[in-house]
C-alpha positions in Angstrom: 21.2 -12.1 -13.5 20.4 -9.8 -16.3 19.4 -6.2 -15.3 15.9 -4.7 -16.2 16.7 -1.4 -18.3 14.3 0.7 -20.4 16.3 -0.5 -23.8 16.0 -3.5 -23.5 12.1 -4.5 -22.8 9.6 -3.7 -25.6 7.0 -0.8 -24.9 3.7 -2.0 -24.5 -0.2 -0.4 -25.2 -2.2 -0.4 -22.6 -5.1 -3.0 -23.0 -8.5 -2.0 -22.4 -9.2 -3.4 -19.3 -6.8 -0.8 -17.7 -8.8 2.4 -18.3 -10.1 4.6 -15.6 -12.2 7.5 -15.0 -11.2 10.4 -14.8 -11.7 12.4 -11.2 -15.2 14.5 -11.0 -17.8 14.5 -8.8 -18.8 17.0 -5.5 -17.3 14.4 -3.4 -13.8 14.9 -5.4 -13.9 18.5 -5.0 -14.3 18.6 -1.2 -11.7 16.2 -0.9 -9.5 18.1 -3.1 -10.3 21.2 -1.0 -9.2 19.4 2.6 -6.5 18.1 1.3 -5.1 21.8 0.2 -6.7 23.6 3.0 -4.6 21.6 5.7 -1.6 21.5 3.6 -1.3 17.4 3.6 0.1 15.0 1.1 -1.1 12.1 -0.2 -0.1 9.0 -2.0 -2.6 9.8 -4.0 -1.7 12.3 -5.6 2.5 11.9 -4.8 2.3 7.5 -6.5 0.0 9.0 -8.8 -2.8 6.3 -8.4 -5.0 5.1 -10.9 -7.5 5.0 -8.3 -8.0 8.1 -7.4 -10.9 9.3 -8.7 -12.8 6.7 -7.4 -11.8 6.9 -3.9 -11.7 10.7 -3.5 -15.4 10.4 -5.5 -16.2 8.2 -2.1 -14.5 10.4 0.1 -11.9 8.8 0.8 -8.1 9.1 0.5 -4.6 7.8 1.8 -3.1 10.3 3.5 1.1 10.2 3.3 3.0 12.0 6.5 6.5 13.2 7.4 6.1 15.2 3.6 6.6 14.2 0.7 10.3 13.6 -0.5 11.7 10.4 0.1 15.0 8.8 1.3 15.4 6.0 -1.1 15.1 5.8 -4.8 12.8 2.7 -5.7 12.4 2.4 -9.3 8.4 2.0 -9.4 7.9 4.9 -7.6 6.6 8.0 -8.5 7.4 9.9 -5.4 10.1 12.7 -5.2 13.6 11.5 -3.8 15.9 14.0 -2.0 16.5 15.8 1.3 12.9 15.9 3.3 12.2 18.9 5.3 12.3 19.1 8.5 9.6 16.8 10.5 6.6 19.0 11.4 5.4 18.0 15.1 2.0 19.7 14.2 1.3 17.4 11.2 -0.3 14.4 13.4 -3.5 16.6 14.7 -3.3 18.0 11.0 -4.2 14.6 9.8 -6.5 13.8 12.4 -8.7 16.9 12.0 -8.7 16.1 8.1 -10.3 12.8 8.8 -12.5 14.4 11.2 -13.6 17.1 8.6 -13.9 14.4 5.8 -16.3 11.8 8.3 -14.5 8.5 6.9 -15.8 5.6 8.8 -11.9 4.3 7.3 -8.7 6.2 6.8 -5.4 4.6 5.8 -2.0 6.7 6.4 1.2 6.1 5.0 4.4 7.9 4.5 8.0 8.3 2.7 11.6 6.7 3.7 13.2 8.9 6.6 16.6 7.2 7.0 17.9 9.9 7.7 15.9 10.1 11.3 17.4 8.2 14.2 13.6 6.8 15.1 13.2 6.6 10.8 10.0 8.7 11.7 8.4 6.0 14.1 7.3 8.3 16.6 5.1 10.9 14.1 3.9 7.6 12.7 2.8 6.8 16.6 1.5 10.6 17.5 -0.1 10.5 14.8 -2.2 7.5 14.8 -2.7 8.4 18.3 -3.8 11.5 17.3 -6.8 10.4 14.8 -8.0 7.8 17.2 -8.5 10.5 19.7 -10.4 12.9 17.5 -12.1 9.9 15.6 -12.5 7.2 17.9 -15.2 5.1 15.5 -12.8 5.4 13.1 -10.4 2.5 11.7 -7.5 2.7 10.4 -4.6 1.3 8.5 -1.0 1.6 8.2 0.8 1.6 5.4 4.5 1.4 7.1 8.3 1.6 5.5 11.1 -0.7 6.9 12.5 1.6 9.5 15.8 -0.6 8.2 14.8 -3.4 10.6 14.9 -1.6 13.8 12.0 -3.4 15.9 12.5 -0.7 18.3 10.3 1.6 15.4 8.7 -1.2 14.3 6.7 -1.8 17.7 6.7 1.6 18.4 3.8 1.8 15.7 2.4 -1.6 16.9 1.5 0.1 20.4 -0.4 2.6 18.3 -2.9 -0.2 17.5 -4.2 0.5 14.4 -6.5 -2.2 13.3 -4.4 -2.9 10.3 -0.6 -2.8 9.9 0.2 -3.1 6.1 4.1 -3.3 4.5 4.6 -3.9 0.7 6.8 -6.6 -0.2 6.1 -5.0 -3.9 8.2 -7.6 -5.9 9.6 -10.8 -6.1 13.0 -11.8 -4.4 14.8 -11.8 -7.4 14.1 -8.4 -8.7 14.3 -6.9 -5.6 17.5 -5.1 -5.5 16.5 -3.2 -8.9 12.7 -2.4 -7.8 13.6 -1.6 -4.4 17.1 -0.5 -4.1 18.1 0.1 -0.5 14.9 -2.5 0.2 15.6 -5.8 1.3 13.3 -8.8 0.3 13.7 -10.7 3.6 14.1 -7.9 6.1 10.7 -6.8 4.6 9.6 -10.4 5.5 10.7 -10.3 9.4 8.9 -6.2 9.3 6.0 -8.7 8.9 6.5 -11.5 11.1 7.4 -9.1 14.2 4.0 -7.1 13.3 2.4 -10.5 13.5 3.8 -11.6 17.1 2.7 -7.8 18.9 -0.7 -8.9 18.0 -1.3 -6.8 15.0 -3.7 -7.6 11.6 -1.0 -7.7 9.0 -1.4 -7.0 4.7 1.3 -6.1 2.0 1.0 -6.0 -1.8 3.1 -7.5 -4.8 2.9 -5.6 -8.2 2.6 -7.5 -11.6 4.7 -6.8 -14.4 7.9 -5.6 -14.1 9.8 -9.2 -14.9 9.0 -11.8 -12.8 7.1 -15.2 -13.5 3.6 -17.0 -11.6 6.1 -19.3 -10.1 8.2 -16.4 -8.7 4.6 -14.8 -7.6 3.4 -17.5 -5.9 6.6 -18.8 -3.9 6.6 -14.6 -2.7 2.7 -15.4 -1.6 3.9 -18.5 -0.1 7.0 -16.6 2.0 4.6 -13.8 2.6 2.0 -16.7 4.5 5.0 -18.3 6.2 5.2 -14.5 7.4 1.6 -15.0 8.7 0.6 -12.3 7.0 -3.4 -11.9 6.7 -4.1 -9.6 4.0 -2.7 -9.3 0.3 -3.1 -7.5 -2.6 -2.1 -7.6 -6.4 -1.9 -5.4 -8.8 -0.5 -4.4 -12.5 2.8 -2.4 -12.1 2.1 1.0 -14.2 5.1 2.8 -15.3 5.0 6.3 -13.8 7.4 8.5 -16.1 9.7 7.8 -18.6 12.5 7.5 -15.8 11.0 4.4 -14.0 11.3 1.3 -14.8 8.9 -0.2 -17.9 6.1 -2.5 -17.8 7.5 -5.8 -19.2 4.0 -6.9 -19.4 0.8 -6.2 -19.2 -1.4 -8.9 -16.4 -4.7 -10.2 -18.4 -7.4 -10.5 -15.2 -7.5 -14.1 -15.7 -4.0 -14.7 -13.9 -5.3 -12.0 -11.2 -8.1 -13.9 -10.8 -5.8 -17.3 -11.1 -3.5 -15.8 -8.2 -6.8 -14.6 -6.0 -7.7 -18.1 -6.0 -4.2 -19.4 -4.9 -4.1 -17.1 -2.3 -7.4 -18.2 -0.5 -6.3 -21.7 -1.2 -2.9 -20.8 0.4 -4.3 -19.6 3.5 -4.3 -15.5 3.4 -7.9 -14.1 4.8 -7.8 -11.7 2.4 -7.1 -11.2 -1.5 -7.6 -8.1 -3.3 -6.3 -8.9 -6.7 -6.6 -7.0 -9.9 -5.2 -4.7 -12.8 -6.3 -1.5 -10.7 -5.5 -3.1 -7.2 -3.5 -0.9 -5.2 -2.2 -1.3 -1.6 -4.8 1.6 -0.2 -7.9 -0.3 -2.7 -11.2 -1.3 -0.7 -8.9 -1.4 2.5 -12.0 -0.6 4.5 -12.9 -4.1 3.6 -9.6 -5.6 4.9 -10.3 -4.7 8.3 -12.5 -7.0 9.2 -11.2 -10.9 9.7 -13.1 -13.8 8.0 -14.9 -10.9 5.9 -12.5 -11.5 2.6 -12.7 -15.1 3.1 -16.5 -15.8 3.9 -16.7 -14.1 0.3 -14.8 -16.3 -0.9 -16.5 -19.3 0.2 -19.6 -18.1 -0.9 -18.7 -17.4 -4.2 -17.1 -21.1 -4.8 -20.8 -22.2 -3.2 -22.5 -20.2 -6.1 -24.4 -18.1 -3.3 -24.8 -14.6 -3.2 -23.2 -12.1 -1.6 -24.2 -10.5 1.2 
């Protein structure tokens, strides 16, 4: 199995359908303000999301606890690897009064790789969620969680915080896994999955387009990812984020996003968000809700409008 290096795929232009605005807006600002008056990180800013703009404009954003330098090295990601600092007990109620202050009807929370951490972060992921659904209760939330390398004990930990939605990125194919995701692996993300699924929770993770891998390899991860019972999915184009991450091999037309949408309601999922811009943290407020993805879906094959 050849390796993906930067010498050896050809650099690509970005097509059109890839362009984005830039972030203005009143609604930006405020964000922007929050977000540097309580001192938190988000993916936002750290993944360097092409979505930003947009959802900041709306008022939203994914917030990312337990700071921002990661364990692990993946090679898609934008986010700084090293030692963290030490975890900060008061950052939960930070978050939670940061949603509160913003008035999101929908927040989603992620965070970085703490291997080093006996509990791989599990309980600031559980005081925290705790800690927004006290101070918000009409707020729901998702969960963008890491691995916690297996351990079910973290795992449920921050299934008995019962946030409506419980989300883990599968990112890539089997295949390219081990250069994508280094110190990830593809099936131990799978059974992350299926335990959320038997506690009970509403479960989503994403697969990024691009770096290497064919439809067929797509769909078989879709199929695994429904074995998995997982609910919600979402596709997007893989951009490069520096020069020292791995390069796009190609560039998604919508037509296969919107090819792959279609084989995902067909294969069972209740939701598929699919797209060049798609991101995990994209219209998540949407994925909330079950039936909601795939009553759209319905009605769009129906030729009825959309309500």
């Amino acid at each position: 199995m050849s390796c993906i290096t930067e010498s050896s795929l050809p650099k690509h232009k970005k097509p059109s359908w890839l362009r984005v605005k830039l972030p203005i807006g009143e609604n930006y600002r405020h964000v922007r303000g929050l977000v540097d008056t309580h001192k938190l990180h988000t993916i936002c800013e750290s993944g360097n999301c092409p979505n930003m703009g947009e959802c900041w404009g709306a008022g939203t954003a994914t917030f990312m606890i337990l700071g921002n330098t990661c364990t692990r090295s993946c090679g898609f990601c934008a986010v700084a690897t090293g030692r963290p600092d030490p975890v900060d007990w008061d950052e939960p109620q930070r978050v939670a009064e940061a949603i509160h202050l913003m008035k999101v009807k929908h927040a989603v929370i992620t965070s970085v790789d703490r291997d080093e951490l006996k509990d791989g972060g599990s309980i600031i992921w559980y005081n925290t969620i705790k800690a927004v659904k006290a101070l918000n209760p009409d707020t729901t939330l998702e969960t963008l969680i890491p691995d916690f390398k297996g351990e079910k004990e973290n795992i449920l930990r921050v299934a008995e915080a019962h946030p409506e939605v419980i989300s883990h990125n599968i990112e890539t194919v089997e295949r390219l896994t081990r250069q994508v995701r280094i110190q990830a692996k593809y099936w131990r993300s799978m059974e992350v999955l299926r335990t959320l699924k038997e506690a009970g929770i509403r479960t989503k993770s994403g697969i990024m387009l691009g770096l290497g891998e064919t439809k067929e390899e797509v769909l078989q991860t879709m199929e695994d990812l429904r074995y998995a019972n997982v609910d919600v999915i979402t596709l997007g184009q893989y951009l490069q984020p520096t020069a020292k991450h791995l390069p796009v091999d190609r560039f998604v037309h919508p037509d296969e996003f919107a090819e792959l949408r279609e084989a995902g309601y067909e294969m069972g999922f209740d939701y598929v968000e699919s797209g060049p811009l798609v991101r995990s943290s994209y219209h998540s407020e949407n994925h909330v809700f079950p039936g909601y993805g795939r009553k759209q879906w319905e009605q769009e094959k129906k030729g009825l409008a959309i309500v």
